[in-house]
Structure formats: C-alpha cells, structure tokens
N, C-alpha and C positions, 0 to 999 in steps of 0.2 A: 413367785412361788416356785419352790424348789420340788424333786421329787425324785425318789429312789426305789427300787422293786427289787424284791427281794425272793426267789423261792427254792423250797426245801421239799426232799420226798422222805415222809417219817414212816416207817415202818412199824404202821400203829392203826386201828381202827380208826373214823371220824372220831365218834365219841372221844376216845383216850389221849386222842392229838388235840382237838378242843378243851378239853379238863386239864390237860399238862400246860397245854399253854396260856390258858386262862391264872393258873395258878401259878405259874412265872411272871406275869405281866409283864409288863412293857421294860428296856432295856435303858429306862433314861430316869436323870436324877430329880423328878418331879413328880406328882401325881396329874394322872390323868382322868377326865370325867369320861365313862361311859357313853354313845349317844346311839348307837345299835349292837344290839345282841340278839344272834338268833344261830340256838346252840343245832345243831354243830356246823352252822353252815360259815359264818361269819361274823366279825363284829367289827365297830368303827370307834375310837376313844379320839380325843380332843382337848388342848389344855393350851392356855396362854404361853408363850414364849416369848419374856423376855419384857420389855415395857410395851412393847406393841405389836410383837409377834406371835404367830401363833403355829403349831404342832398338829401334824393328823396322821393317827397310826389306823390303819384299816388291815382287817384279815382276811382271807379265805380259806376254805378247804376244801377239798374236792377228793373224792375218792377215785384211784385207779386200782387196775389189780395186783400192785408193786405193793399197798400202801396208802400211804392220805400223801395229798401233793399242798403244800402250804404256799399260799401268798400272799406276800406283804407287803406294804405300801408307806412310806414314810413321806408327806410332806410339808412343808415347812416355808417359812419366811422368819425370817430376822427382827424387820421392823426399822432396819439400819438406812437413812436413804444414801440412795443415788449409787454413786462407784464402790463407797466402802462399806454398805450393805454386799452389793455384789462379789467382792472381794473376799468378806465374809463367810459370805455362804458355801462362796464354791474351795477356797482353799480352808477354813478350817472346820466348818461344820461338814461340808458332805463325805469326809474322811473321819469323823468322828462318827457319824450318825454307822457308813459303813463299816468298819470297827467294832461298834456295838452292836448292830445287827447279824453280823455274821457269826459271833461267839452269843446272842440270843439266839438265832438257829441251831448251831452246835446243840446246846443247852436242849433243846426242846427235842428236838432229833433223839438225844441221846435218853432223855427223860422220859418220853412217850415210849421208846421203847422197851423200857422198864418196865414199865407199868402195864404192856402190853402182854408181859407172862403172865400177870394177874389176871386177866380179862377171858373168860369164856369167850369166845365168837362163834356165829353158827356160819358155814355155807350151804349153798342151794346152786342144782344142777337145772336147768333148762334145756331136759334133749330135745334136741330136734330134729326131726329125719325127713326131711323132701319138705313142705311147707306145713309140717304139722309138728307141734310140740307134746311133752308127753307133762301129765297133769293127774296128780295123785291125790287119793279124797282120806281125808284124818279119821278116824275110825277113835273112840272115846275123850275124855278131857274136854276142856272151855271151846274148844273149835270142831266140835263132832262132827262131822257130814260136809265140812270145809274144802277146800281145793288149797293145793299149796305145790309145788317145786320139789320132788325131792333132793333131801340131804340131812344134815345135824350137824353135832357140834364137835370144834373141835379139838381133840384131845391134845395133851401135855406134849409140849416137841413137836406137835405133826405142824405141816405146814397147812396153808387154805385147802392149795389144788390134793397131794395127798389124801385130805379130809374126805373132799368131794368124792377122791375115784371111790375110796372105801364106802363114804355111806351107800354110793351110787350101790356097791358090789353087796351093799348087805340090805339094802334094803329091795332094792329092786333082780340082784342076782346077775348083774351085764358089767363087764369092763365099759368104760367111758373114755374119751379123750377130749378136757377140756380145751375149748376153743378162745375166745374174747372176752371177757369181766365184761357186765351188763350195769352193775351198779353195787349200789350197798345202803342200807335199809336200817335206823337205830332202831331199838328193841323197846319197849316200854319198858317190859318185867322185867323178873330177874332171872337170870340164868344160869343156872347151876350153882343157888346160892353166891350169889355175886349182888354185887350193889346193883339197886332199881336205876334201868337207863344207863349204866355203861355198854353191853356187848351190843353187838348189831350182827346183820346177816349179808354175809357178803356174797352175789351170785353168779354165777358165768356161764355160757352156753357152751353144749358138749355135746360127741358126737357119738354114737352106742359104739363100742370098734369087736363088741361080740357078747353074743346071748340075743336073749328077747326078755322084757322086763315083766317082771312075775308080781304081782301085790302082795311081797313076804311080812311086811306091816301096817300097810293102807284097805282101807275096804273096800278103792274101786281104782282104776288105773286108764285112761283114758287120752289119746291119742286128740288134737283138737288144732282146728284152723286159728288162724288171727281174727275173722269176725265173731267168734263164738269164745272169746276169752271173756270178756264184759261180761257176759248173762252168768260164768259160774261166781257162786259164792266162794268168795275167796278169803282167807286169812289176812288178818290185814296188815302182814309183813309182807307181802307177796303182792297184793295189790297195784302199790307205785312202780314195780317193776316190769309191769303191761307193755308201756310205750317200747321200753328198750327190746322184750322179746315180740312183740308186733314189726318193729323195724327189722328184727334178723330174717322173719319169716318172708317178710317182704322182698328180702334180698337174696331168699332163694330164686 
C-alpha cells in the first residue's frame, strides 16, 4: 500500500470548504463509492483500482483562525505483483496521483474562496480578564434569557478579527484586542438570508485594551469563572465552545 498527504489552508469557513470540495470531487478518472461523510468534518471514498487494486481518498478539515486547514490522504495499491508492481507504483503513479492532487487543491483553494464572499459568517469574542470571562444574556427572539459570547456578523469586505473589535465596540462600548482563535461552530439557520447551514461562528479570546463593558444590547452582562459556565443557559452555538474557553481560563 502506497500513500500520500496532502494539505491545503482555504480561506473559507468549514461549511463552504466542505460543500466546494464535495462538489469537486475527487481528481481521478473513475467513480468513487462514498464510505464516511460527516459534514464538515470529513469524509472517506473508496473504489477498485485496476483488476485488483484498490484507491482510498480520505478528508479532513479543521478550522484555524487563518481559515479551514484541509487534509488529504490518497492511498492505493496497484494489484501488480512483486518488483513490477513496485516499480509501478513508485515511478508512475505516485507522480500522477501528486500532479492531480496538487491542481485539485489549487481548484478547491481557489473555489472555496469564491464562494466564501457569498457566505455571511458571524464571530464571537471571549474576554477574558484575570480567570474570569465576560458572558452576555439575549434579551427577545428564539434564545430570550440565553447566554452567548458577544459579537455578530460579518459585513461586506470586513475581515473576522476587524468584525469582532467592532461588534465588541458597539455592543459592549470597550476597544478589544484579539488574542488566539478558540474554534468555529456551523450554524443550523440561516443567516442573513443565506442558505440553511452554510455560515458558521467563528470565535477567539480577547483582551478589553479600554472601557468597561456596558449591556448596550443584552439585558445582563456578567463576569463568570470556568466552574460556573455549565449551569448557564446557553445558546446552542456557544455551547461546544466551553472546553476551549475553560482551558484559556485555566491558563491564567
């Protein structure tokens, strides 16, 4: 069995890095059967090659705060025995397979980012001052009385972090200075009229650099340790995001 790795950094939500490159598919002259999909985290495809060979393309993605980090995985056997299987594999397939995969990355790279000016995204700030995070409560709509991170969404041309210092300044009234990307979160709904399940919430911890935060759109604003995150009601975008802001506080 042969096998090649492949990665790429697309400047593109999960979501829209997984729907671009799902709708590229694989970079080779054959069909492949599906055998795991689990959107947007990865998927695994599989198909005979050759009389007795056989093909395994596998995905991942992973979000940093550059972007989604793709990786990919090709491998293979021939089916050819002994020396000239070997022969095979290593001078004319593993120079085809890399060839193709590299201009399918281009592709995907370039494609995901397209479609990534389509996409509403929202970010979310996580301050945090001495071992306590600050935690703002939703005041009307489907999450009334909720807890969530502030932030919103982000407009035409802005970038993530830009986003964040603004909502941070208009919601709460404090300049910000983001610190470390904690994660990133896909959306169910939709987002500013946008398609069900593409945008997601991107989040990162930051540090207040002046003001004191005011509830200029929340109806409570609350200061809280890492054992006392669980017990609030949370939004359930903000939720899987626990572990990561429990570990920063920990590392005060």
């Amino acid at each position: 069995m042969f096998r090649l790795r492949f990665t790429a950094l697309v400047e593109a939500p999960l979501t829209v890095a997984f729907d671009v490159a799902r709708a590229l598919g694989r970079p080779w002259p054959f069909p492949l059967e599906e055998v795991v999909s689990v959107r947007p985290e990865h998927d695994v495809f599989t198909a005979p090659f050759g009389a007795r060979g056989r093909v395994a393309h596998s995905r991942r993605f992973t979000p940093t705060g550059a972007g989604t980090r793709v990786d990919e995985q090709v491998e293979w056997e021939s089916g050819l025995p002994g020396a000239v299987g070997a022969v095979v594999d290593r001078v004319v397939l593993r120079p085809r397979v890399a060839r193709a995969m590299r201009a399918h990355l281009d592709a995907l790279a370039a494609g995901a980012a397209l479609r990534a000016r389509e996409v509403v995204q929202v970010v979310g700030a996580a301050l945090v001052e001495g071992d306590r995070v600050l935690v703002a409560q939703r005041t009307g709509g489907p999450y009334d009385g909720c807890w969530e991170f502030p932030g919103g969404k982000v407009d035409p041309g802005e970038s993530d972090l830009a986003a964040l210092v603004r909502e941070c300044a208009e919601e709460l009234g404090v300049a910000v200075a983001p610190q470390s990307f904690l994660g990133e979160v896909p959306l169910d709904g939709v987002v500013a009229g946008g398609a069900p399940g593409a945008s997601t919430m991107r989040v990162w911890w930051a540090r207040i650099t002046d003001g004191r935060p005011v509830a200029q759109e929340h109806a409570e604003l609350r200061w809280v340790g890492a054992a006392d995150l669980d017990a609030l009601d949370w939004i359930p975008a903000d939720r899987p995001l626990l572990p990561a802001v429990r570990a920063v506080l920990a590392a005060r």
